[in-house]
C-alpha positions in Angstrom: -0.6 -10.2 -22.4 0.0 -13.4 -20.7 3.4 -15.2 -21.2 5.4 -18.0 -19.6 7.5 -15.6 -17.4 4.5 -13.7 -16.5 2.5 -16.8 -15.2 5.9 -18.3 -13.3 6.7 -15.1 -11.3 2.7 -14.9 -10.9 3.1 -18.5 -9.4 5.9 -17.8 -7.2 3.7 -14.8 -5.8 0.7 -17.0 -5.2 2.4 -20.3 -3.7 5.9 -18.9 -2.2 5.2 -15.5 -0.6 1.5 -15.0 -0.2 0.3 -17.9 1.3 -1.7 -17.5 4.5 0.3 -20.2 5.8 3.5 -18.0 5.3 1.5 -15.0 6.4 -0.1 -16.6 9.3 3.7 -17.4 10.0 5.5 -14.4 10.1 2.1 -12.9 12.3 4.2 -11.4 15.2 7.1 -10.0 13.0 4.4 -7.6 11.8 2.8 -6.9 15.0 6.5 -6.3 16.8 6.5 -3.7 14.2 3.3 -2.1 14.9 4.4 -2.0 18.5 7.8 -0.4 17.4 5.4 2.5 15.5 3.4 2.7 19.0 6.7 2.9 21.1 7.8 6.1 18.2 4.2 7.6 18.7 4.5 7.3 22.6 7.6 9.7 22.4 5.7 12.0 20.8 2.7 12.1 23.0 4.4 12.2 25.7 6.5 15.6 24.1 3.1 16.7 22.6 4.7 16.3 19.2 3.1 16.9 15.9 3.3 13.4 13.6 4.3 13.1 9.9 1.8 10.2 9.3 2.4 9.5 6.2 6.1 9.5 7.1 5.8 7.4 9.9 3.9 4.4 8.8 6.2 4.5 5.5 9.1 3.5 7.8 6.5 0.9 9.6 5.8 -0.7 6.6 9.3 -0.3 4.7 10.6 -2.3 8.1 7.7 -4.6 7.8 8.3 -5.8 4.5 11.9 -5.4 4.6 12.4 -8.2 8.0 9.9 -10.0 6.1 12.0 -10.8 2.9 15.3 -9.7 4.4 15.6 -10.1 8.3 16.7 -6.6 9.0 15.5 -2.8 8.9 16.0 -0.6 6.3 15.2 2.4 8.5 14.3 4.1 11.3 11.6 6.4 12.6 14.5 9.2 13.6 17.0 8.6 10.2 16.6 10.5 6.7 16.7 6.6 4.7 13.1 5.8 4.8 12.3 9.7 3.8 14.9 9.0 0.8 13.5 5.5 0.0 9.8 7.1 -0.1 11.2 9.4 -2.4 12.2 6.7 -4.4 9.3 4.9 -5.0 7.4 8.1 -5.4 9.2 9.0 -8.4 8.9 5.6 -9.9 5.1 5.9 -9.3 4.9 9.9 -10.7 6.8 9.0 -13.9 4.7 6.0 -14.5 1.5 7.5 -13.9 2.6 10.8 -15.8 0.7 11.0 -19.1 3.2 10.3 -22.1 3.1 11.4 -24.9 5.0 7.7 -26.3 1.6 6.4 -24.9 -0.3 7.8 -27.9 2.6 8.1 -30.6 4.0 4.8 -30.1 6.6 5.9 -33.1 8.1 8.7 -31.5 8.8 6.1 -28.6 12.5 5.7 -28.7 12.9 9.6 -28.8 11.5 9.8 -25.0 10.8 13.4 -25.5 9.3 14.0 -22.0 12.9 12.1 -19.8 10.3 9.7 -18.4 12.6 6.7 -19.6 15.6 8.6 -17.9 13.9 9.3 -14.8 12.6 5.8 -14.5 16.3 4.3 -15.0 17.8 6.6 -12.5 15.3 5.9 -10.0 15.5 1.7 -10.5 19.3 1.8 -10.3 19.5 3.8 -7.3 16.8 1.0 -5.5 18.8 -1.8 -7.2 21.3 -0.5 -5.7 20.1 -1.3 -2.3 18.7 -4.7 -3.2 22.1 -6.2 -4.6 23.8 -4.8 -1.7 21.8 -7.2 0.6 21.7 -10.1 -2.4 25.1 -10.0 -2.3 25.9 -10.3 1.3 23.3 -12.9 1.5 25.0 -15.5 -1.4 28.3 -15.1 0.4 27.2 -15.6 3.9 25.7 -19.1 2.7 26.6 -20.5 6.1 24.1 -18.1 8.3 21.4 -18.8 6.0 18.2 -17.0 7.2 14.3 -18.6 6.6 13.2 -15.8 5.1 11.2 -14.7 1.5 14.6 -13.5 0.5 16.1 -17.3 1.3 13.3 -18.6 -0.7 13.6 -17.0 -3.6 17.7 -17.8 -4.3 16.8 -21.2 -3.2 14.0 -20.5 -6.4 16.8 -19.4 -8.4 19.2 -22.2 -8.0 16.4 -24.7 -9.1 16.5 -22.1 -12.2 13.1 -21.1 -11.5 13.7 -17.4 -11.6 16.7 -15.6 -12.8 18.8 -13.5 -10.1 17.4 -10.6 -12.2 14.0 -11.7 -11.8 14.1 -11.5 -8.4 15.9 -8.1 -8.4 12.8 -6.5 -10.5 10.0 -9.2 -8.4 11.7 -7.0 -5.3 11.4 -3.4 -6.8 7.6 -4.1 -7.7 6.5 -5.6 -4.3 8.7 -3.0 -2.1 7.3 0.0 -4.3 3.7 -0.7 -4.5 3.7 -2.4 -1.1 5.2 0.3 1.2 3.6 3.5 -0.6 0.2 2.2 -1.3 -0.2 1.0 2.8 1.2 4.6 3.8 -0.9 6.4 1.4 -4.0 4.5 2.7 -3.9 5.0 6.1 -2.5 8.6 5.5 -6.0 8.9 3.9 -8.0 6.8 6.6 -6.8 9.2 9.5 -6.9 12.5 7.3 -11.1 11.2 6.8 -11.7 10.3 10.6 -9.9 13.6 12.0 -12.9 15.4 9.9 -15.4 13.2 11.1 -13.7 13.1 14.8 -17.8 11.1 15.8 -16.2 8.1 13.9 -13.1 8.0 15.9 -15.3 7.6 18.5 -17.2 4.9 17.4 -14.4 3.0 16.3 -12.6 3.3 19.4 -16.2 2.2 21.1 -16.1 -1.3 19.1 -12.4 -1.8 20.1 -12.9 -1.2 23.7 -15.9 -3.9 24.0 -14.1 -6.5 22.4 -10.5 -5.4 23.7 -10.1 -3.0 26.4 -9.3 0.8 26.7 -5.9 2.2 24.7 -3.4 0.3 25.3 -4.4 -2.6 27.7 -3.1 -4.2 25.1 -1.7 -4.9 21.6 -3.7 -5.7 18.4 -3.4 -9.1 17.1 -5.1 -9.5 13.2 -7.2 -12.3 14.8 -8.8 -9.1 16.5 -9.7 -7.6 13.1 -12.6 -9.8 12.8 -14.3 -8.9 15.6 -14.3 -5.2 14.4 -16.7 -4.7 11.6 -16.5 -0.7 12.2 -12.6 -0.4 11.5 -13.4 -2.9 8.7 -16.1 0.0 6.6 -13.5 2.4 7.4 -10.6 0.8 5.4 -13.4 0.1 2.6 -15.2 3.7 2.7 -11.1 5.1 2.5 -10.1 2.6 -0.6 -13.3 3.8 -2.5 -12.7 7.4 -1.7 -9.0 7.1 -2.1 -7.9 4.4 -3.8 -4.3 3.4 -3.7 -4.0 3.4 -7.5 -6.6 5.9 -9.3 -6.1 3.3 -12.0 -5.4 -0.3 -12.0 -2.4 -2.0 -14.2 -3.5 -1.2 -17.7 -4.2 -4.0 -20.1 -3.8 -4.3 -23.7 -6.6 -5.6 -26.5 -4.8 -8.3 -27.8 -7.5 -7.8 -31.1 -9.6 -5.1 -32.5 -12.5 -5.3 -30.5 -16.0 -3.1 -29.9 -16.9 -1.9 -26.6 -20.6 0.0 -26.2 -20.2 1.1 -29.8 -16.5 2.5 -29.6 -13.5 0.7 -31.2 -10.7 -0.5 -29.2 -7.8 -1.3 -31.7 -5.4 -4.4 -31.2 -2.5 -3.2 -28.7 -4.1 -0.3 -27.0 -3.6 0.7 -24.1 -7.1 0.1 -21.4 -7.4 1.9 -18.0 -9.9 1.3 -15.4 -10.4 4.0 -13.5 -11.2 2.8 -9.5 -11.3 6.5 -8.5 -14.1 7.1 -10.7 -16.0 3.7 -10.3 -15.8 4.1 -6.3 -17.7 7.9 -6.9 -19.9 6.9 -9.2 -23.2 8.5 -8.2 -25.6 6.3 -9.8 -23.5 3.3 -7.7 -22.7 4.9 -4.1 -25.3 7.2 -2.8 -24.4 10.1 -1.0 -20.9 9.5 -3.3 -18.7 12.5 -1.9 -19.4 11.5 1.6 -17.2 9.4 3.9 -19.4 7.2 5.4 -18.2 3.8 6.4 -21.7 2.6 7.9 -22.5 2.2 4.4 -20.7 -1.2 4.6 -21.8 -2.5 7.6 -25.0 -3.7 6.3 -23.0 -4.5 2.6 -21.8 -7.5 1.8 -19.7 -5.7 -0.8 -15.9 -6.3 -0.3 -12.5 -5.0 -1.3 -11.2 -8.3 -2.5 -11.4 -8.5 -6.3 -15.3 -10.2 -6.7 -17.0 -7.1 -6.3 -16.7 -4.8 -9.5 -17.9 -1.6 -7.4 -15.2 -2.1 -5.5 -11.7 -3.8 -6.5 -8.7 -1.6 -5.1 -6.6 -4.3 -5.5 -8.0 -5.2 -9.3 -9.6 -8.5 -9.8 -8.9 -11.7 -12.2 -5.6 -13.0 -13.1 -4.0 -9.6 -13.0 -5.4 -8.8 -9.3 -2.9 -7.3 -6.6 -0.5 -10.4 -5.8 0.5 -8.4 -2.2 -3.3 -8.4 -1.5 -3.4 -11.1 1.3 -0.3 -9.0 3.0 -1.8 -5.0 2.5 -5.0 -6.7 4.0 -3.7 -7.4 6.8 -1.4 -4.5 7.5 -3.9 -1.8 6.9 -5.9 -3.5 9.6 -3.7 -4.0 12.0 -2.3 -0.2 11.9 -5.3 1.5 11.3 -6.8 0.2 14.3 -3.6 0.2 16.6 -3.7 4.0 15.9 -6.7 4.2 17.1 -6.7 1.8 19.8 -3.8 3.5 21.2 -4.0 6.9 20.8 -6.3 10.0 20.6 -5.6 12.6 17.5 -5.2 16.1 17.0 -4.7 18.0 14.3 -1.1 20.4 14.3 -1.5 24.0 14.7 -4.9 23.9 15.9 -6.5 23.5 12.4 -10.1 22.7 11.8 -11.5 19.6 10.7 -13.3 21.8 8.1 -10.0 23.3 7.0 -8.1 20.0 6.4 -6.5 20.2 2.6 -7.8 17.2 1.1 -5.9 17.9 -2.5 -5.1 14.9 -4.2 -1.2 14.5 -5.8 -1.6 12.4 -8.5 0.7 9.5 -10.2 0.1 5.9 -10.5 -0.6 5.8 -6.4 -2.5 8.5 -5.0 -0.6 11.2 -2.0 -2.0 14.1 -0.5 -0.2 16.9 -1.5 -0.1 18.2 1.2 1.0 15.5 4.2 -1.0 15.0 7.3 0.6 16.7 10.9 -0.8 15.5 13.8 -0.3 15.1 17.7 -1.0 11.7 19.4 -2.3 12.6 22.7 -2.9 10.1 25.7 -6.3 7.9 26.4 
């Protein structure tokens, strides 16, 4: 339910970090990172390397998000740290989504019969860990301030705003459902257009009228408007593969009834996006990745269609929305803009394992290897 600290770190999110003014701002830090993932991928091209995808735009977007609020990496595309952080917030999102038992026997709550509690507090300490590392170092380097989200938000806290442990947790949430939800996505998006290799071509045809062949040059978000087709493709992925198979659960706050069916005060209420965004009687052709469907749709990812909310919708909607807009974008299409794919080991489109690992976020199980080659 609502509550004072709820709608203050909700305002901080809204006026302080997502603004498009701050977002517009920090424009080319995100697209000097984009270039950094091109120079990575042009190493392997140019070796005829096979690419962990998933693995690589992780560290894009870890490094993204981290200059953003800190000024510095946290990784790099040849170190293990980004592999260990991923790890990190892939436990936090597995124990989370992981059914519990506590869920349904409130009671036996404090028992924490399944280690979910345990796992949870091992995994938050560790990533604390790295958080008041840099905290720290920032609040006694006063003099070398830097104008960053980071310098914002201890400015926040000595206005007694926020608590120094607000922003510690307000850092977990946004650097653990910002970094794997953007990797997963465009882990997803690539796995999709190597099976359907015809849209890779079509996409690459829009970018080429309105920008030039491969790299001529870079991507630049203003571009993303002019590219409708790489547009459907992020929207046909999130219905398909939504980051989150479920959005943030709610909780009645009364006994209400819902199409007949009782929903007592303080349960718990899912909505299941996966389900919604293959719902038959909704999406024709549901099962089928077809991005044209949007090109003629007015339908859009942002919260005021209910086909389609990714990012949920109302006061509880994604707060990072503005931001994950704009990155999945921008790397989707400098991928492939830049680059012609492969898949590793000479595997079929057909043959592509498309099993789904599930927690709160949604991974393949099995990551996607494949080989940048030259346009």
């Amino acid at each position: 339910p609502v509550c004072p600290k709820w709608r203050d770190i909700r305002k901080v999110s809204a006026i302080q970090l997502f603004t498009n003014q701050r977002l517009d701002a920090t424009q080319g830090l995100r697209e000097e990172k984009v270039d950094e993932l091109v120079e990575f991928l042009k190493g392997c091209c140019e070796k005829g390397l096979a690419v962990d995808i998933g693995k690589a735009v992780f560290t894009t977007t870890l490094n993204l998000l981290s200059n953003t609020f800190f000024s510095i990496d946290l990784s790099t595309y040849d170190s293990s740290s980004s592999q260990e952080f991923r790890d990190l917030a892939w436990n936090i999102m597995e124990e989370i989504g992981r059914p519990n038992i506590s869920d349904f026997f409130p009671l036996i709550k404090a028992l924490d019969l399944q280690g979910v509690r345990r796992s949870l507090t091992t995994s938050f300490s560790k990533m604390l860990q790295v958080f008041d590392k840099i905290i720290d170092e920032r609040l006694r380097d006063q003099i070398n301030s830097k104008d960053d989200v980071l310098a914002t938000l201890l400015s926040l806290v000595k206005q007694n705003e926020l608590t120094l442990d607000d922003v510690r947790h307000m850092l977990i949430d946004l650097f653990v459902a910002g970094t794997d939800t953007t990797s997963n996505t465009i882990e997803w998006a690539l796995t999709e257009l190597l099976r359907h290799p015809e849209k890779i071509t079509k996409a690459q045809a829009e970018m080429e009228q309105h920008l030039g062949k491969g790299q001529s040059r870079s991507i630049q978000e203003s571009d993303v408007l002019k590219l409708p087709y790489i547009q459907a493709i992020v929207k046909e992925t999130m219905r398909l593969h939504p980051a989150a198979p479920f959005l943030v659960p709610h909780k009645a706050t009364t006994n209400i009834e819902l199409r007949g069916y009782c929903v007592p005060k303080n349960a718990q209420i899912w909505i299941n996006v996966w389900s919604i965004g293959r719902d038959p009687s909704v999406w024709p052709q549901s099962e089928s990745f077809t991005p044209e469907r949007f090109l003629e749709s007015e339908i859009d990812i942002k919260g005021r269609d209910f086909e389609l909310m990714p990012f949920g919708t109302g006061r509880r909607i994604c707060p990072g929305m503005p931001l994950a807009y704009r990155m999945l974008h921008i790397i989707l299409a400098t991928l492939l803009h830049s680059f012609n794919w492969k898949l590793d080991h000479g595997l079929n489109p057909e043959d592509v394992d498309m099993e789904e690992k599930f927690g709160l976020t949604l991974a393949k199980v099995q990551p996607l290897q494949a080989i940048p080659l030259p346009r």
